[in-house]
C-alpha positions in Angstrom: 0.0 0.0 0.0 1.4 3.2 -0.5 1.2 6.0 1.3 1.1 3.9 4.4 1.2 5.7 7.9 1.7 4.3 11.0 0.1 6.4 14.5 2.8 7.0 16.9 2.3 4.1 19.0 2.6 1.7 15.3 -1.2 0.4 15.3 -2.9 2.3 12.5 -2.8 0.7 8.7 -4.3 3.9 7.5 -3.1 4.3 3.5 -3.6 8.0 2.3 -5.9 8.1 -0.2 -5.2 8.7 -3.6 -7.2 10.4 -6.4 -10.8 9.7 -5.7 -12.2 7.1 -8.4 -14.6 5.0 -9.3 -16.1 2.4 -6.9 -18.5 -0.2 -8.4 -21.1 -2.2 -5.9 -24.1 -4.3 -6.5 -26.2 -2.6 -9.8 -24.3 0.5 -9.3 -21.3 2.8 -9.3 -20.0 5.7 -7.1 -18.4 8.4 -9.1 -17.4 11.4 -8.1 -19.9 14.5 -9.3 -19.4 16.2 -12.1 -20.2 19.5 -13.2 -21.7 18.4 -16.1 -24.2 17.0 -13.0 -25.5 20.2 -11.7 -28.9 20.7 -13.0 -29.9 17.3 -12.3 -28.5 17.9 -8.5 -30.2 20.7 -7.7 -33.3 18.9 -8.9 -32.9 15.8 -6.7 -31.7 17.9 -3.0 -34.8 20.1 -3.7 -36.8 17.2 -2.2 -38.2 18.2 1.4 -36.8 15.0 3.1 -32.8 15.1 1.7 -33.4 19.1 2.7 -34.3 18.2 6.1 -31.8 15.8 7.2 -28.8 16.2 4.6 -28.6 19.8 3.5 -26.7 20.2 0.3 -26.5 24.5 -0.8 -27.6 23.3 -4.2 -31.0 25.5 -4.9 -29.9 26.4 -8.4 -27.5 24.9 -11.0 -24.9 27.6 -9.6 -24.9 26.6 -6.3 -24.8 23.3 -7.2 -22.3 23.5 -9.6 -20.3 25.3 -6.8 -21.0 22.1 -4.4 -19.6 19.5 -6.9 -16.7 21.5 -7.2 -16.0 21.7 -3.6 -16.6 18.0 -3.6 -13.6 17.7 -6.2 -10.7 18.2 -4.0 -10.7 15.1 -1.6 -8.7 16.1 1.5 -10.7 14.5 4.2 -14.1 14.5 2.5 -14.6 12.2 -0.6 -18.1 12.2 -1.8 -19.7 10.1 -4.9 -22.8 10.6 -7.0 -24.4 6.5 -7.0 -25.4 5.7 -10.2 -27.5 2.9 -11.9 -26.3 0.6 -14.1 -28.2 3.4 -16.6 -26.2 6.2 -15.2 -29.0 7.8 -13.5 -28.3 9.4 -10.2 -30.0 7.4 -7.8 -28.1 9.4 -4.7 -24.9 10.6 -2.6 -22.7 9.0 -0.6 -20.0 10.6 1.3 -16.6 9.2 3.3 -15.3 12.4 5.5 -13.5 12.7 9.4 -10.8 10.7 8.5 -8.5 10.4 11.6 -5.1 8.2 10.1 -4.5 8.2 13.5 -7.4 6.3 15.0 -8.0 4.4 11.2 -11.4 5.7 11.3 -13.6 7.7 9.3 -17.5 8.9 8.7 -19.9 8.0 6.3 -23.0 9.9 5.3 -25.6 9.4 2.2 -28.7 10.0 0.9 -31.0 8.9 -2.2 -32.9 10.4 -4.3 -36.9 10.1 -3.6 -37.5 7.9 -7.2 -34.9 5.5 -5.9 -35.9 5.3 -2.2 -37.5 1.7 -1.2 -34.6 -0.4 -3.4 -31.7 -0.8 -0.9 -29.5 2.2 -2.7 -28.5 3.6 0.3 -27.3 0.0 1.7 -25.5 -0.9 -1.6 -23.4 2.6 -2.0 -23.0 1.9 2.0 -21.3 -1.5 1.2 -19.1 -0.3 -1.2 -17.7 2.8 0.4 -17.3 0.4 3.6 -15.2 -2.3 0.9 -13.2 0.9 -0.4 -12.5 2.3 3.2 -11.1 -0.9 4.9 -9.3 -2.7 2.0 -7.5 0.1 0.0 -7.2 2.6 3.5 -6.8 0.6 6.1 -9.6 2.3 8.4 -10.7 0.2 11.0 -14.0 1.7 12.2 -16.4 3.5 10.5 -19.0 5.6 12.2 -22.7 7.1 10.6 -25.0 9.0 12.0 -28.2 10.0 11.5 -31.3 11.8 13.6 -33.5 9.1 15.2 -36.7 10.3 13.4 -34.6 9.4 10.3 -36.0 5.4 10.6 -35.3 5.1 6.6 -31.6 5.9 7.1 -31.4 3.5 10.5 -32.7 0.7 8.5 -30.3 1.5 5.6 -27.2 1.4 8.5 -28.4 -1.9 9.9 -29.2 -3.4 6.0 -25.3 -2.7 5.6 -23.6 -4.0 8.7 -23.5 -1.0 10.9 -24.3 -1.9 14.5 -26.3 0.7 16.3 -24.6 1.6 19.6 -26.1 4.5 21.3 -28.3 7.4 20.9 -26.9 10.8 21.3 -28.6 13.1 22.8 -29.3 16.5 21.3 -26.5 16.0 19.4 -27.1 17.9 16.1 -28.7 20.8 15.0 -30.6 20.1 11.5 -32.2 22.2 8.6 -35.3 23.0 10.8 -32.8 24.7 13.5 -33.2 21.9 16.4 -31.2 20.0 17.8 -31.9 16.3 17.0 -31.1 13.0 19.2 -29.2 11.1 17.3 -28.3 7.3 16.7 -24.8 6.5 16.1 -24.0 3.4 14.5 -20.5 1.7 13.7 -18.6 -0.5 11.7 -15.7 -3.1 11.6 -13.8 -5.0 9.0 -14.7 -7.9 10.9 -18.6 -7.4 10.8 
């Protein structure tokens, strides 16, 4: 692996990543955005629900446009458009908070309301999870969402994240109050 680096006390197999790419899962593919993806973007995040608990700044092809290009640039934030095996955009999915020092790291996702009900979110959720502990070495990756968010808590389970706690209070979302919310977790050995 290149770009290995080991914590301080020589437990971490955190790899750096490299240039974000294409990750393919079970009848689709994570790609990162691309402007060329703007219009239909800011179509898809003007649905109520991905407004309310995943708030993209993507009200008009500018903004949106904006948003993929901040997405471009992975530092600690990686984030793929999942398509279906006819290249529509059936959601997001996003890998951020990487700690190389803990091998850990944060996913977030959501789908788009024509693709909700067909186990998107769990797919693009196995793949990113395959990606993350095989080619960087994390070790634990964490997802949250708000506990009225029961569509996203089913998609965590569906994957292999283990609930392990609710927070409480813990996150302030597009209708300004602070939400519970569940954190779930997971392994390579899960």
């Amino acid at each position: 692996m290149s770009g290995l680096s080991v914590s301080p006390v020589g437990e971490s197999r955190y790899a750096s990543p490299g240039p974000l790419r294409d990750l393919v899962g079970d009848r689709i593919v994570l790609r990162p955005w691309r402007l060329d993806q703007a219009a239909d973007l800011s179509r898809i995040v003007a649905d109520q629900q991905i407004g309310q608990w995943n708030p993209v700044p993507a009200a008009d092809e500018t903004l949106a446009a904006a948003w993929i290009q901040s997405r471009r640039e992975w530092t600690d934030h990686a984030t793929w458009a999942v398509l279906g095996t006819d290249q529509t955009i059936l959601g997001s999915i996003s890998l951020f908070h990487l700690d190389p020092a803990n091998a850990a790291g944060e996913v977030g996702y959501w789908v788009a309301l024509e693709a909700r009900g067909q186990g998107v979110a769990p797919r693009a959720l196995t793949a990113v999870c395959a990606f993350a502990f095989a080619d960087l070495g994390l070790e634990r990756l964490e997802l949250f969402h708000a506990v009225e968010n029961t569509a996203s808590c089913a998609a965590a389970t569906k994957a292999g994240f283990i609930l392990e706690g609710t927070l409480r209070s813990s996150y302030r979302y597009a209708d300004g109050l602070l939400h519970d919310e569940h954190v779930h977790s997971r392994l390579p050995s899960d």
